[in-house]
PALUM-18723 format. One record per residue (C-alpha): residue number from 1; x, y, z. Coordinates in Angstrom, 2 decimals. Layout:
PALUM-18723
(atom NUM; (X; Y; Z))
...
END
This chain:
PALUM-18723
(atom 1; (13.95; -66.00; 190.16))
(atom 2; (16.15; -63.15; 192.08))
(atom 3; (19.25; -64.69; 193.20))
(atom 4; (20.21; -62.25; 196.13))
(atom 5; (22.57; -64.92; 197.97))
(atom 6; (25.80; -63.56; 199.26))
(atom 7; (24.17; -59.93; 199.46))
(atom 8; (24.32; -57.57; 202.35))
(atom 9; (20.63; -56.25; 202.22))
(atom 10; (17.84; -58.05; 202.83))
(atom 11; (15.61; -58.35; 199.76))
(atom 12; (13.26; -56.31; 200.51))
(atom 13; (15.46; -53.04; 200.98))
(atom 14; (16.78; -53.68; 197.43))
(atom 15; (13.42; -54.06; 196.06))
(atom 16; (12.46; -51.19; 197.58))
(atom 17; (15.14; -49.24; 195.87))
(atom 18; (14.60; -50.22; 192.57))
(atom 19; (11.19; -50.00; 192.94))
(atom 20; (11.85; -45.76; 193.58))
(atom 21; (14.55; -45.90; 191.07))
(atom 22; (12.14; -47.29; 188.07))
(atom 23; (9.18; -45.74; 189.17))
(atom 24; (10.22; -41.71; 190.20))
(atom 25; (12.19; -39.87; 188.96))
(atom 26; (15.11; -39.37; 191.19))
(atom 27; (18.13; -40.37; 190.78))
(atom 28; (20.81; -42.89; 192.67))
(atom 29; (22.19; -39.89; 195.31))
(atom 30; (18.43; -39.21; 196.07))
(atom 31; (17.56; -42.60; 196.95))
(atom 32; (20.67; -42.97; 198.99))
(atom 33; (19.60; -39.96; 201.01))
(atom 34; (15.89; -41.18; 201.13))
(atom 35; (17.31; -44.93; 202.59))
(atom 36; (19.43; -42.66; 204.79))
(atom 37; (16.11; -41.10; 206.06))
(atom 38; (14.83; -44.79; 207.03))
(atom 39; (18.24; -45.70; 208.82))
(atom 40; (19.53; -48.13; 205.74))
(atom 41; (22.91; -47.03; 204.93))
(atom 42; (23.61; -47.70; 201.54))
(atom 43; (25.65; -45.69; 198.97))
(atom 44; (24.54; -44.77; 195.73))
(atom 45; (26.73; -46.49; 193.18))
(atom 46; (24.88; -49.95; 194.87))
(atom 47; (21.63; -48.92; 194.22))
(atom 48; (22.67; -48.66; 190.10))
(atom 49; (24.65; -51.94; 190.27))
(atom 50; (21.30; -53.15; 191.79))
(atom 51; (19.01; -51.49; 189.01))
(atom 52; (21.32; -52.25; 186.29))
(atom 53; (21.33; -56.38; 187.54))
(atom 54; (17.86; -56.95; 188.78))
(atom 55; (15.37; -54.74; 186.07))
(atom 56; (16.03; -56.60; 183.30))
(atom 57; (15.48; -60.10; 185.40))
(atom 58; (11.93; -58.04; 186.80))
(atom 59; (10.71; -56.93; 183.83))
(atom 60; (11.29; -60.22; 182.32))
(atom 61; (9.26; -62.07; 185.47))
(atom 62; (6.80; -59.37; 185.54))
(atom 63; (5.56; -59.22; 181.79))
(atom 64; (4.20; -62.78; 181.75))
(atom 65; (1.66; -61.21; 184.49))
(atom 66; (0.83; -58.21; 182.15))
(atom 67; (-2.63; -57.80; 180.62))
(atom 68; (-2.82; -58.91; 176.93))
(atom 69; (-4.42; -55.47; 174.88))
(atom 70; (-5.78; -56.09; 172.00))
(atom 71; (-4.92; -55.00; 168.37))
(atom 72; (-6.77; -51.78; 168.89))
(atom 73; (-6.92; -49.11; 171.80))
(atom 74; (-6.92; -45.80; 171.79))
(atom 75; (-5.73; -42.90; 174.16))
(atom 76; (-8.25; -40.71; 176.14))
(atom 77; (-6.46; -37.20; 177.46))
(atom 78; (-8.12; -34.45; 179.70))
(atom 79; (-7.05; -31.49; 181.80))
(atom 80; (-8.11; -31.62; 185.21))
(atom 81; (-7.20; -29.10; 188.31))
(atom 82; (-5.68; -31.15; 190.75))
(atom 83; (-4.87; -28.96; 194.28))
(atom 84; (-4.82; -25.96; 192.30))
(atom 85; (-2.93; -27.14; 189.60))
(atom 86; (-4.40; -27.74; 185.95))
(atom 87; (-2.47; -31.26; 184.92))
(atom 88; (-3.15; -33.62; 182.04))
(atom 89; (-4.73; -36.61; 183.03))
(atom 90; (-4.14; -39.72; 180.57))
(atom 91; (-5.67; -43.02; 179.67))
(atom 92; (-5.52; -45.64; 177.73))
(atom 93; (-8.49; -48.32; 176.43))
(atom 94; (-9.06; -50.80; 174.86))
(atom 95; (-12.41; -51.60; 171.82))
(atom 96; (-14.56; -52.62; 175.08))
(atom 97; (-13.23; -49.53; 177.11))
(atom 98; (-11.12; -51.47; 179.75))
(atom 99; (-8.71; -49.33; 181.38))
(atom 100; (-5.18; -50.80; 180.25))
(atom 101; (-3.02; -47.86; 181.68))
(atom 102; (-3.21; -43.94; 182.65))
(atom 103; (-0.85; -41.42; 183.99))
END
């Protein structure tokens, strides 16, 4: 469980931030401008004490929630035009062809 007694955000500004941190990537100064944006003033050397103390405790909760894949999967790739744009598009399956994850 998140301990976030004794903190001066609320929990769900810091799991907003470390939810941007982990997921794009930006870095602490642009997240501390971004909360700016939204009227949270918070600087960015507490956003990375934040990452560095709650990911590993996330990660650890979230991965008893993550989908079992089997022995075997394999990786499907393409290259679609996306707004003008030719990107890869990737995805991974399983032997029955369940999604497990793309990007």
């Amino acid at each position: 469980m998140l301990v976030v007694k004794g903190m001066r955000f609320p929990i769900e500004v810091i799991l907003v931030c470390i939810r941007w941190y982990a997921a794009y990537p930006s870095g602490c100064r642009h997240l501390e401008e971004m909360m700016e944006e939204r009227s949270v003033s918070v600087d960015h050397s507490t956003v990375s004490r934040w990452a560095i103390r709650f990911l590993p405790l996330l990660e650890k909760i979230s991965r008893k929630y993550k989908r079992p894949v089997g022995g075997s999967w394999r990786m499907n790739e393409t290259y679609i035009k996306v707004k003008d744009t030719w990107e890869y598009l990737y995805r991974a399956v399983d032997r029955e062809d369940n999604k497990i994850d793309f990007y």
